[in-house]
C-alpha positions in Angstrom: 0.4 -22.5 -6.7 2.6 -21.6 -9.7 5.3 -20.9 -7.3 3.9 -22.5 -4.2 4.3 -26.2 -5.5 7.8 -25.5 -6.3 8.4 -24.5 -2.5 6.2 -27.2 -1.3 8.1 -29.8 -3.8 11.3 -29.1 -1.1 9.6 -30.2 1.7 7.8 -33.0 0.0 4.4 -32.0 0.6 1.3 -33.5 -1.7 -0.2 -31.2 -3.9 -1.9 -31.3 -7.4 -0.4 -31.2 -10.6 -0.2 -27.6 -11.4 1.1 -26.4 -15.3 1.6 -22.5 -16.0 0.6 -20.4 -18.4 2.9 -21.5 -20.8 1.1 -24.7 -21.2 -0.2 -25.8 -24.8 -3.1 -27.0 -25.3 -2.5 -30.7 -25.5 -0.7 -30.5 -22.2 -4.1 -29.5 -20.8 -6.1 -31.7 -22.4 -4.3 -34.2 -20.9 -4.1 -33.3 -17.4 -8.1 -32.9 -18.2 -8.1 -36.7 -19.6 -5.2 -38.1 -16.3 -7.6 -36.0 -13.7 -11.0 -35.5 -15.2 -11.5 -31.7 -14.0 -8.8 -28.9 -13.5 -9.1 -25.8 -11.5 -7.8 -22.7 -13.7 -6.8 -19.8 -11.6 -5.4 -16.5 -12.7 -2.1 -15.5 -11.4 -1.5 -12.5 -9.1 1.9 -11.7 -8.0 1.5 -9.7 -4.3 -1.6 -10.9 -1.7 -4.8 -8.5 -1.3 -6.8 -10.9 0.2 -10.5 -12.5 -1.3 -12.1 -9.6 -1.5 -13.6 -9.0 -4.9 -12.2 -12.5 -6.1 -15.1 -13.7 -6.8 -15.7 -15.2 -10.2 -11.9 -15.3 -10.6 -11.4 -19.4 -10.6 -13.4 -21.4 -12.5 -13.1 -25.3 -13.5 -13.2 -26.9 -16.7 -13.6 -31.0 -17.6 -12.7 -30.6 -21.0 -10.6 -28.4 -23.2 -13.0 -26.1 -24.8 -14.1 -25.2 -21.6 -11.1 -24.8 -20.3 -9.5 -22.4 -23.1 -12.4 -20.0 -23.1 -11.8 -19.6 -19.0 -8.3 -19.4 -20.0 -9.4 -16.0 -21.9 -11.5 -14.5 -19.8 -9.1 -14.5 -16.3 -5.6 -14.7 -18.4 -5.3 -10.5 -17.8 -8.0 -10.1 -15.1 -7.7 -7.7 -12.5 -8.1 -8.0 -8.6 -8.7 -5.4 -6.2 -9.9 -2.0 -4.9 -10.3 1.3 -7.0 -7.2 2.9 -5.2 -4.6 -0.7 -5.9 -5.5 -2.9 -8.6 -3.6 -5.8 -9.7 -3.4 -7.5 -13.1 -3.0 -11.2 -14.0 -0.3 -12.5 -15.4 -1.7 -15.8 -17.1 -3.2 -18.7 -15.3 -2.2 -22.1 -13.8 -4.4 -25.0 -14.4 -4.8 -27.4 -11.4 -5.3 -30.8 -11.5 -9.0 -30.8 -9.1 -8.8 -32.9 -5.8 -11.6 -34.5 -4.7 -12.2 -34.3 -0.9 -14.8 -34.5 1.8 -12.3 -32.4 4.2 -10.9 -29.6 3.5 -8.3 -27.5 6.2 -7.3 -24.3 7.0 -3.3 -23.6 8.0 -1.5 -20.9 9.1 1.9 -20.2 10.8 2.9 -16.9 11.4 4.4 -15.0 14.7 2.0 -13.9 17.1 2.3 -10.8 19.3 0.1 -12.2 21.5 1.9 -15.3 22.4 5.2 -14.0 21.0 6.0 -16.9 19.4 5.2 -18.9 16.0 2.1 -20.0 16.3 0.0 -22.9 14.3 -3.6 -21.3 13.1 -5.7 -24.5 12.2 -9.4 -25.5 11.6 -10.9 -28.5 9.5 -13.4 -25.4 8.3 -11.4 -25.2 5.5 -11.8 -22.8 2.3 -12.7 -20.0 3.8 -11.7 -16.7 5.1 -10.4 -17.9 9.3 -11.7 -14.6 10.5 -15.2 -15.5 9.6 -15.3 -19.1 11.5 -16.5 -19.3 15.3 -13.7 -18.8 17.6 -14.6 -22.0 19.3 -13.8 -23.5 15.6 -10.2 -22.4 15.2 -7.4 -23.0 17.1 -4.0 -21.1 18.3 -1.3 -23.0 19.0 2.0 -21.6 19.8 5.2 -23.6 19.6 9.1 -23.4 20.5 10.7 -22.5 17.2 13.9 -24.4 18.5 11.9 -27.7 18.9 10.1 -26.7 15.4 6.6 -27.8 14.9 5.7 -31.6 16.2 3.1 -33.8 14.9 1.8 -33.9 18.9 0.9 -30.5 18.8 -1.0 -30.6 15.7 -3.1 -33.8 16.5 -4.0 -32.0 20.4 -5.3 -29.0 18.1 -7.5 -31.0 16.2 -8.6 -33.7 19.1 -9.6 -29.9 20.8 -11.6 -29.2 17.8 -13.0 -32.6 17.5 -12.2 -33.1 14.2 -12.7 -36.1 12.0 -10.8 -38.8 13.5 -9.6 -39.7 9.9 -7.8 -36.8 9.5 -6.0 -36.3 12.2 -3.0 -39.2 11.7 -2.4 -37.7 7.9 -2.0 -34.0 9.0 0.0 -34.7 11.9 2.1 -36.7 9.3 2.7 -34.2 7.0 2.0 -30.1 8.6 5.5 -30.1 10.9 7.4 -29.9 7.4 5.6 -26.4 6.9 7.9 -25.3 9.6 11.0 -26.2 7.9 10.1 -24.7 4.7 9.3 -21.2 7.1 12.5 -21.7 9.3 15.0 -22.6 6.1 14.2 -19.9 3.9 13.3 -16.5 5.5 9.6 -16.8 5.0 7.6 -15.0 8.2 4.0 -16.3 7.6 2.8 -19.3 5.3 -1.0 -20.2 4.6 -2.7 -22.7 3.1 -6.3 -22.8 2.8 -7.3 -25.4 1.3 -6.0 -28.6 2.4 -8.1 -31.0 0.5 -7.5 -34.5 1.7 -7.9 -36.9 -1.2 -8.1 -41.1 -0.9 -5.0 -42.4 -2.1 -5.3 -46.2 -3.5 -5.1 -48.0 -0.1 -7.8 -45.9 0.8 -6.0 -43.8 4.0 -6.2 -40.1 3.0 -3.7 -37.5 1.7 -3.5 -33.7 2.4 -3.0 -32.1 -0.5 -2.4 -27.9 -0.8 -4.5 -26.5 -3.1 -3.9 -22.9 -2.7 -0.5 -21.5 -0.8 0.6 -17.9 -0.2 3.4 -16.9 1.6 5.3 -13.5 3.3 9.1 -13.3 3.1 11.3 -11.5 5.1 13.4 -9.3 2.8 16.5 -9.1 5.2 16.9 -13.0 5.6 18.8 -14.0 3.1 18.5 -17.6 3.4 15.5 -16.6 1.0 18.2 -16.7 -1.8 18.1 -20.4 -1.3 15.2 -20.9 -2.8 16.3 -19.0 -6.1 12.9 -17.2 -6.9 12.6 -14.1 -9.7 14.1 -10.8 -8.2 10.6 -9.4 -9.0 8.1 -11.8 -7.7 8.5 -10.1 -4.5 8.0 -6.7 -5.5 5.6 -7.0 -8.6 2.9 -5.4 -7.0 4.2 -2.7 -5.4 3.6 0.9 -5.5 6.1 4.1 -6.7 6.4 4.8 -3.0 6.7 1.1 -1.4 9.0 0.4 -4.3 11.5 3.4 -3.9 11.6 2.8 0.0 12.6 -1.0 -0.6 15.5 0.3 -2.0 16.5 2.3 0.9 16.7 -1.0 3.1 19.7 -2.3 4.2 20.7 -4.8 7.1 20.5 -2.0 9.9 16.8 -1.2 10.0 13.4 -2.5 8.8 11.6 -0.2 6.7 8.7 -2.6 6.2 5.9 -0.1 4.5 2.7 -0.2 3.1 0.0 1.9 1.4 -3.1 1.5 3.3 -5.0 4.4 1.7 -3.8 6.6 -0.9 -6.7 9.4 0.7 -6.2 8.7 4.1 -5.3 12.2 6.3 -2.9 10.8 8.9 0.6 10.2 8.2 2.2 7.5 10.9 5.7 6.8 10.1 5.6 3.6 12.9 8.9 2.1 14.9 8.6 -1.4 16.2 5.5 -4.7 14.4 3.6 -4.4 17.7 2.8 -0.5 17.5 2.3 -0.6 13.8 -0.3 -3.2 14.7 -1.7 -1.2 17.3 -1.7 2.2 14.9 -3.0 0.8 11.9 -6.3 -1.0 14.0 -7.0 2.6 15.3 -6.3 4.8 12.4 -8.3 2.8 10.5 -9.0 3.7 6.9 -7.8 7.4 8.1 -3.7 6.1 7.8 -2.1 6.5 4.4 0.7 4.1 5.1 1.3 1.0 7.4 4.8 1.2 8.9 7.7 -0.5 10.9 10.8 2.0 10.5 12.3 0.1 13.4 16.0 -1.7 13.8 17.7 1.2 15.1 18.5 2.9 11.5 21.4 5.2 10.6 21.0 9.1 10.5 21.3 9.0 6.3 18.8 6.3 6.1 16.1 7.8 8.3 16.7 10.9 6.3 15.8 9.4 3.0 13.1 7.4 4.0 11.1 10.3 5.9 11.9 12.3 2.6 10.3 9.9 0.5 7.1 9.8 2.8 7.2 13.3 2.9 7.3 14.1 -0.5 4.7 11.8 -1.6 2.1 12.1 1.2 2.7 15.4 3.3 0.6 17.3 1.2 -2.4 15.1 1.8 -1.7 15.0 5.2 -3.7 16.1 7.7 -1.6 15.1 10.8 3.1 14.0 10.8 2.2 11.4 13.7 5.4 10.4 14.6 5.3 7.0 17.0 6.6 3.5 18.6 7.2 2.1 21.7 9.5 2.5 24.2 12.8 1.9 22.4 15.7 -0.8 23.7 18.5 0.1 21.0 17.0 2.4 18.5 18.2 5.8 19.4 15.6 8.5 19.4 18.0 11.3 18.8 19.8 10.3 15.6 15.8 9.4 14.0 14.1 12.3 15.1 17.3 14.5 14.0 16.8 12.7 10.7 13.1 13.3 10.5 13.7 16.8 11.2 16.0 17.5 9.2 13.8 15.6 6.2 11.2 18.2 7.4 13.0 21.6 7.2 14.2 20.4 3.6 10.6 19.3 2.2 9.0 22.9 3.2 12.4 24.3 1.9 11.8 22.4 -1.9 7.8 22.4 -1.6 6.6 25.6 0.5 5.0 24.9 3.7 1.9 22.6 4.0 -0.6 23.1 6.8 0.3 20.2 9.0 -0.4 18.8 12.7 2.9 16.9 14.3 1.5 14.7 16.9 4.7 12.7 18.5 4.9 9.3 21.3 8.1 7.8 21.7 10.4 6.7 24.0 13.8 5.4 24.3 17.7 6.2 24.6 18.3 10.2 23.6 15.0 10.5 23.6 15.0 14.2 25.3 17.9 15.1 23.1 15.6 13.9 20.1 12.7 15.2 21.2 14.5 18.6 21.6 16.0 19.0 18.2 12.6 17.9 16.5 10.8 20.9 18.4 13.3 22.8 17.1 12.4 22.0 13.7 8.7 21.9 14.1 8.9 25.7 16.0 11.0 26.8 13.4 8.5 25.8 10.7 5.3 27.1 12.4 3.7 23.8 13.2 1.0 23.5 15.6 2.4 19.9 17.8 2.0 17.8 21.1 4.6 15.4 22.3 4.1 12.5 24.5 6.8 10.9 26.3 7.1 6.9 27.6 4.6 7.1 30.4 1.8 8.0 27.8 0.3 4.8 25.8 0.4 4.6 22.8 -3.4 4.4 22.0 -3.6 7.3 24.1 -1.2 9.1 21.7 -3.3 7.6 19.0 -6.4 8.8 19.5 -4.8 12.4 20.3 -3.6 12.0 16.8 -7.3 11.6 15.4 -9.0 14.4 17.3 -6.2 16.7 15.8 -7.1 15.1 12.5 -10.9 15.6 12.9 -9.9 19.1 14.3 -7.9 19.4 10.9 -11.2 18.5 9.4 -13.5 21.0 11.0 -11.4 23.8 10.2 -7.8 24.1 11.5 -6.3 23.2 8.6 -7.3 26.5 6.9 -6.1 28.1 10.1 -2.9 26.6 10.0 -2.6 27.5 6.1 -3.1 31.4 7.1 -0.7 31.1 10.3 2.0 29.9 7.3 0.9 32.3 4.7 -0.7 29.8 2.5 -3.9 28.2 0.5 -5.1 25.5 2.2 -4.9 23.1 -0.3 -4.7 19.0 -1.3 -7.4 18.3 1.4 -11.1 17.8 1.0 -12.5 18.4 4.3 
């Protein structure tokens, strides 16, 4: 919320009184004395979800209180052993107090391909863990933006508290122009606590918000947020490809597991979606390369994922969907050419190339990245547009488990090497 309520302030949405860490201490004794309790929080810059969050917000009703939770979450850290987080101070939160509380989400949805409203009045917790029949989807036309008729059929569907209804319907379309006016491509807020104003109707107020920008819109500019809020939390290797992105091309990555054996550089959201459900915790990165990006661009990214994960790597798996503008034969030139030079700087590393594409050039492409992968003494299999992409998928994991069970140390003595920097 240190950030959130100053997005939230543009589109005049309730939420509590928040102060930062800066705060003195008689500046929270009296938001403790104007609101009775405060909710202290520590401050994360980047999202990795609730898991291990527990014990990391805490409440206080008076200032003692409040200063020793101040020292025990101001540099706490949040996450898994392979990506931790630290805190960088804490908010304190003025407490609302409600009988409802709301999830909301808008995001776009491959499904409906369209923005679409997530919303349940089972607020507070994680969506994915409320009954389907409890939540509702409900895509709308971005050009008609979000209308307060859509959001009260949602929650007549859901039968939710008639008293709730009117106020949300009031207030959640101007989510959608904070997400249309400044290049933000998803927005939650979970809770919505709706407090009793003075006349007694209620009052949504946000009590948590997180948010997912996207880095080529610059109407995010508007909202004149620190360059590094975006990019606090990112690895060597997310940060070093950021720089690499430019208006032509995507180059959205992530590190899903550090250990993982399978290598997918990814071209388009919906088969990075698709890849990253069935890899599982075997993919090392989360990818959408996509946009149709230059030859010197593709070359430097597939360097940079070369040099950092080919040598963990059981399996280059190399794949996207059937392509409308991208052209396969400038990327897979790139890629190849980022190939030859890694073994040429690093020696050869045993290594499966597993490859499903499809798109203009794509036999030209496909052609020059043989090449390549002959040349180097690969083991590959290449699938063309008529094979799906889960079927290239799971290909891609039997050559992985195959990796496992013992090709990898044949592949090392087929290249002359130790088969090292896997444990199998």
């Amino acid at each position: 919320m240190l950030y959130g309520s100053k997005l939230l302030k543009m589109i005049d949405f309730p939420h509590p009184e928040v102060l930062g860490p800066e705060a003195t201490n008689a500046e929270i004794k009296d938001l403790i004395d104007r609101h009775r309790k405060i909710v202290i929080k520590p401050v994360f810059y980047g999202a990795l979800g609730k898991k291990g969050k527990a014990g990391l917000v805490a409440s206080a009703d008076h200032l003692a209180q409040a200063l020793r939770e101040k020292e025990r979450l101001f540099f706490a850290e949040h996450g898994s052993d392979e990506r931790k987080v630290k805190a960088s101070g804490v908010t304190y939160e003025a407490f609302v107090p409600s009988e409802h509380e709301v999830y909301v989400s808008i995001s776009d949805s491959t499904r409906f391909r369209a923005p679409t409203l997530t919303i349940t009045h089972h607020g507070g917790v994680d969506v994915e863990d409320v009954d389907a029949d409890r939540v509702a989807q409900v895509p709308f036309d971005p050009l008609t933006g979000l209308k307060a008729f859509v959001i009260s059929n949602a929650l007549s569907d859901l039968k939710a508290p008639r008293q709730i209804v009117s106020p949300l319907a009031q207030y959640l379309p101007r989510l959608w122009d904070l997400v249309h006016g400044f290049g933000i491509s998803s927005l939650e807020i979970n809770p919505i606590r709706l407090g009793e104003e003075s006349a007694g109707r209620l009052l949504p107020m946000a009590c948590d918000f997180k948010c997912a920008f996207d880095r080529d819109d610059t109407r995010t500019g508007r909202l004149d947020l620190p360059a590094d809020l975006l990019s606090y939390d990112l690895s060597e290797f997310e940060a070093e490809i950021n720089k690499l992105r430019t208006h032509q091309g995507q180059s959205d990555v992530y590190v899903v597991n550090p250990g993982g054996t399978v290598l997918a550089p990814t071209f388009g959201g919906g088969a990075n979606s698709l890849v990253s459900e069935i890899l599982g915790d075997d993919a090392i990165i989360s990818s959408d390369f996509g946009g149709n990006p230059p030859y010197t661009k593709m070359r430097d990214v597939a360097r940079s994922c070369f040099s950092h994960w080919l040598m963990g790597a059981n399996v280059l798996l190399i794949i996207g969907g059937k392509s409308n503008n991208t052209d396969i034969f400038t990327t897979f030139k790139a890629m190849a050419d980022a190939l030859r030079a890694h073994f040429g700087e690093c020696g050869p590393t045993p290594l499966y190339v597993v490859v499903g594409r499809g798109g203009p050039n794509l036999v030209q492409g496909m052609a020059a990245l043989r090449d390549t992968v002959d040349e180097l003494r690969l083991p590959y299999r290449f699938f063309g547009p008529d094979s799906a992409i889960g079927e290239v998928v799971n290909y891609a994991r039997e050559a992985d488990q195959w990796m496992k069970n013992g090709g990898r140390e044949l592949v090392a003595r087929s290249l002359g090497v130790e088969p090292v920097g896997i444990d199998a």
